[in-house]
DOVEXBA-830420 format. One record per atom (N, C-alpha, C): atom name; residue number from 1; x, y, z negated. Coordinates in Angstrom, 2 decimals. Layout:
# DOVEXBA-830420
CA  NUM  X  Y  Z
...
//
This chain:
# DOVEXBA-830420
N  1  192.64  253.69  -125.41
CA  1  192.54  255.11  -125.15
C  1  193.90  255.78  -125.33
N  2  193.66  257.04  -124.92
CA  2  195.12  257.74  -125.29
C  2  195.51  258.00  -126.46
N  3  194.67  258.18  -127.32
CA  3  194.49  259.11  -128.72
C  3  195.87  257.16  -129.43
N  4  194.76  255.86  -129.14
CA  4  195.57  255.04  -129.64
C  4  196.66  254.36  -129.43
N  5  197.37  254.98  -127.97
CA  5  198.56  254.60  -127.46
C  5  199.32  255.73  -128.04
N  6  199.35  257.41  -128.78
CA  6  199.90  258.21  -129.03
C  6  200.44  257.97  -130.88
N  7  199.04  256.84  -130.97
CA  7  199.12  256.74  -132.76
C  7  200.23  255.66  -132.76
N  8  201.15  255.05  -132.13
CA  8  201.81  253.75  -132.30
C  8  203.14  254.18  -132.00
N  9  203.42  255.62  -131.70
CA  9  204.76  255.79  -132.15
C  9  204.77  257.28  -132.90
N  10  205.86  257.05  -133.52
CA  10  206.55  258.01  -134.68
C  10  206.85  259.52  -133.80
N  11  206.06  260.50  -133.00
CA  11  206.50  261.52  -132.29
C  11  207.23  262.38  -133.26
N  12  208.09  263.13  -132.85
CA  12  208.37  264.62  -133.56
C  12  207.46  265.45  -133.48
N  13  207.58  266.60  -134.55
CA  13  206.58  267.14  -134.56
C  13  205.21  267.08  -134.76
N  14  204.71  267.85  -135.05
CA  14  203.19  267.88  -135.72
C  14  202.02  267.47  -135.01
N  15  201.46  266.58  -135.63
CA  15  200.07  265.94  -135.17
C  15  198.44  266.45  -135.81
N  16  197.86  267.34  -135.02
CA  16  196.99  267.58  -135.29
C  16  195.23  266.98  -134.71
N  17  194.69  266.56  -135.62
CA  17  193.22  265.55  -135.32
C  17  192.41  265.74  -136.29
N  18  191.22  266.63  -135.27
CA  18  189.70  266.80  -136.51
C  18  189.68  265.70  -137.23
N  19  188.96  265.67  -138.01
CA  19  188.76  264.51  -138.97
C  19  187.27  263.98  -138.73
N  20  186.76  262.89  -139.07
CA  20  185.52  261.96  -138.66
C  20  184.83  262.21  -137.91
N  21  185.39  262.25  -136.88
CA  21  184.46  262.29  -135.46
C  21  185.65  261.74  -134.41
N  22  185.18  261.95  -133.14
CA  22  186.12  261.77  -131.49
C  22  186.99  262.96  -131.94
N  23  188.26  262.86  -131.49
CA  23  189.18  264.02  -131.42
C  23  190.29  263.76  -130.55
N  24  190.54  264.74  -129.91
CA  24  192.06  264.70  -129.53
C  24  193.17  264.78  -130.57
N  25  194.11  264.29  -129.71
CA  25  195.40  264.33  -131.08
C  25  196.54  265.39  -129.95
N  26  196.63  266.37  -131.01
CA  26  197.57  267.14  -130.25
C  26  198.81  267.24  -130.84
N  27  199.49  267.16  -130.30
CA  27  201.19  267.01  -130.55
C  27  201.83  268.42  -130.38
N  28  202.37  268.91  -131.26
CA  28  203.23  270.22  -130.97
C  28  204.45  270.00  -131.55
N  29  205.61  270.42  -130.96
CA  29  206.88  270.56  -131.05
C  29  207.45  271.84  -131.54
N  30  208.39  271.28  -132.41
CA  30  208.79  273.11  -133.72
C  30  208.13  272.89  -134.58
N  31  207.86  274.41  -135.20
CA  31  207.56  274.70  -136.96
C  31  206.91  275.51  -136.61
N  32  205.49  275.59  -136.43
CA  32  204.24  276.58  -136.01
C  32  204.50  277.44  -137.51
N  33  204.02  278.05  -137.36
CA  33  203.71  279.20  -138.55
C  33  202.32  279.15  -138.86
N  34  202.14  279.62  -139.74
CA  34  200.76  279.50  -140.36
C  34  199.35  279.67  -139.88
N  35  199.84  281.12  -139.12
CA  35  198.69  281.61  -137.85
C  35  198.90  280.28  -136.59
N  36  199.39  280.13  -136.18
CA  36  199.44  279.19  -135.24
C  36  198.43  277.89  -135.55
N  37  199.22  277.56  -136.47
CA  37  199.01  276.19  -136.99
C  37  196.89  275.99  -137.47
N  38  196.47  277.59  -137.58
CA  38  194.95  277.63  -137.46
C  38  194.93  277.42  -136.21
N  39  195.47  278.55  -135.42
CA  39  195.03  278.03  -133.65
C  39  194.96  277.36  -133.25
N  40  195.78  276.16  -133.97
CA  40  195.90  274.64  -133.14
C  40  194.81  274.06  -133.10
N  41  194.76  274.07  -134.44
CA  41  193.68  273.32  -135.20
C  41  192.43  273.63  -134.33
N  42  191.90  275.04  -134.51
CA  42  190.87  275.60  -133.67
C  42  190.88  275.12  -132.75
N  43  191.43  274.91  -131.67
CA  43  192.06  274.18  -130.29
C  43  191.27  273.05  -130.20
N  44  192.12  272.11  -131.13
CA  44  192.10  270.60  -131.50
C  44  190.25  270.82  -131.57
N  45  189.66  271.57  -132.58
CA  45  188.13  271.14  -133.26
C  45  187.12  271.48  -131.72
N  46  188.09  272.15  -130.84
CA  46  186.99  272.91  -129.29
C  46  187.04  271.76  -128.66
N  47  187.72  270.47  -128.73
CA  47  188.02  269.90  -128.19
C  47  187.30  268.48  -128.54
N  48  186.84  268.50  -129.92
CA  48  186.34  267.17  -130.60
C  48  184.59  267.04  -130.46
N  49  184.38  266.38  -130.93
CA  49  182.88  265.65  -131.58
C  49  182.29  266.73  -132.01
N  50  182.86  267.43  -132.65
CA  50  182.10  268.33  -133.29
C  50  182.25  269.67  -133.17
N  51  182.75  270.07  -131.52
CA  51  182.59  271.72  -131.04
C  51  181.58  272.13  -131.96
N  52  180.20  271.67  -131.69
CA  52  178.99  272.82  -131.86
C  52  178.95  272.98  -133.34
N  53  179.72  272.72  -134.09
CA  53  179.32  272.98  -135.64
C  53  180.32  274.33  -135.92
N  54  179.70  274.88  -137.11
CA  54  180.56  275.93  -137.25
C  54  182.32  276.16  -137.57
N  55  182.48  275.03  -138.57
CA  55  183.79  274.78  -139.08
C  55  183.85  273.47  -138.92
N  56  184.96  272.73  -138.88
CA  56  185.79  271.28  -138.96
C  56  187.02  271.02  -139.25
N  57  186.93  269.93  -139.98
CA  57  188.09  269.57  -140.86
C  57  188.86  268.99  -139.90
N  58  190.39  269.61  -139.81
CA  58  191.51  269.28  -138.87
C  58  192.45  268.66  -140.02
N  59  192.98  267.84  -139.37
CA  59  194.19  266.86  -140.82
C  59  195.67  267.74  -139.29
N  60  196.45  268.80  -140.10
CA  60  197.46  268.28  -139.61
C  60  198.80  267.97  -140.43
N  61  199.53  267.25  -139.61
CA  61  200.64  265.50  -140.32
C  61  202.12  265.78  -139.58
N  62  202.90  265.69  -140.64
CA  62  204.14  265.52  -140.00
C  62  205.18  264.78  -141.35
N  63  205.74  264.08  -140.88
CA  63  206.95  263.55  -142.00
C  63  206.26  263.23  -143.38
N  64  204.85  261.86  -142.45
CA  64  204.43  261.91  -144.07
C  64  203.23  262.85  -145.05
N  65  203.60  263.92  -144.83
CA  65  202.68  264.48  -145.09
C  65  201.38  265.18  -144.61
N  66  200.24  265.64  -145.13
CA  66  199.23  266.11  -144.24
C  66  198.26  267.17  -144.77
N  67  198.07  268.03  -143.96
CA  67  197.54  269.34  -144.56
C  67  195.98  269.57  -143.90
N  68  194.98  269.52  -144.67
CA  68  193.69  269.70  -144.09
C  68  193.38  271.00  -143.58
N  69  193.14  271.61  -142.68
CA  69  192.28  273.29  -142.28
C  69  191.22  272.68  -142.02
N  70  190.07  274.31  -142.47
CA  70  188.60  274.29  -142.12
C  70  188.48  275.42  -141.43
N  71  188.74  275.18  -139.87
CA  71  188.69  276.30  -138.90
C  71  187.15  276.19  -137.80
N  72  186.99  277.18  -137.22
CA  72  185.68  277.13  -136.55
C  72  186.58  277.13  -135.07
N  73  185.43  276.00  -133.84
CA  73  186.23  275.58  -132.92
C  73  186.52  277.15  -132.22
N  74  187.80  276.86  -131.49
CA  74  188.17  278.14  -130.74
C  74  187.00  278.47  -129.63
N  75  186.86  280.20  -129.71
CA  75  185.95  280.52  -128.69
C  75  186.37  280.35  -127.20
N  76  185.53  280.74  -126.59
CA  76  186.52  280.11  -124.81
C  76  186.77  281.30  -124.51
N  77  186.56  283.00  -124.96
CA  77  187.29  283.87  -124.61
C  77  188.53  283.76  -124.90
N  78  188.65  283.76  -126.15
CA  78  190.40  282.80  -127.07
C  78  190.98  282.11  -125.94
N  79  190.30  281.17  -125.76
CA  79  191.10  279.98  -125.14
C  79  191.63  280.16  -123.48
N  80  190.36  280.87  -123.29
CA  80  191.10  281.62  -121.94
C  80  192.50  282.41  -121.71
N  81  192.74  283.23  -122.68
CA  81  194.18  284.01  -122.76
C  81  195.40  282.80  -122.64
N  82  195.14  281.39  -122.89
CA  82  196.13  280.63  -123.42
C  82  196.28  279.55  -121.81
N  83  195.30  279.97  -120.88
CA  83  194.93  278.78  -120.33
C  83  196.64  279.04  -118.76
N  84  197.14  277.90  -118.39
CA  84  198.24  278.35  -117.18
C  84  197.34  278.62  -115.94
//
């Protein structure tokens, strides 16, 4: 899959993936800020196993380290503003 051809190299930048379920792994480039770094996440959880639940645990990882959020998946009005 893609998710395990993306886990076998060292990318820059931040890797964000719900936790125990299917997920995408999303890769962002830079230093998101705090608000962001929920959006992603939110993003990432609209995207996984577990849309229909209210909140989901996102691991995001960079240099080693890894920071859990408990965000609820992004709504698709949200996601619409973002879409090209």
């Amino acid at each position: 899959s893609e998710n395990q051809f993306l886990q076998r190299f060292d990318l820059p930048g931040w890797r964000f993936e719900a936790l125990r379920c299917g997920s995408p792994i999303t890769v962002v480039e830079g230093e998101p800020d705090d608000n962001l770094k929920m959006l992603i996440a939110s993003i990432t959880a609209r995207y996984s196993d577990r849309r229909g639940e209210p909140l989901v645990e996102v691991a995001a990882r960079r240099d080693g380290r890894e920071e859990v959020l408990l965000v609820p998946p992004v709504a698709d009005q949200v996601l619409e503003a973002y879409r090209i």
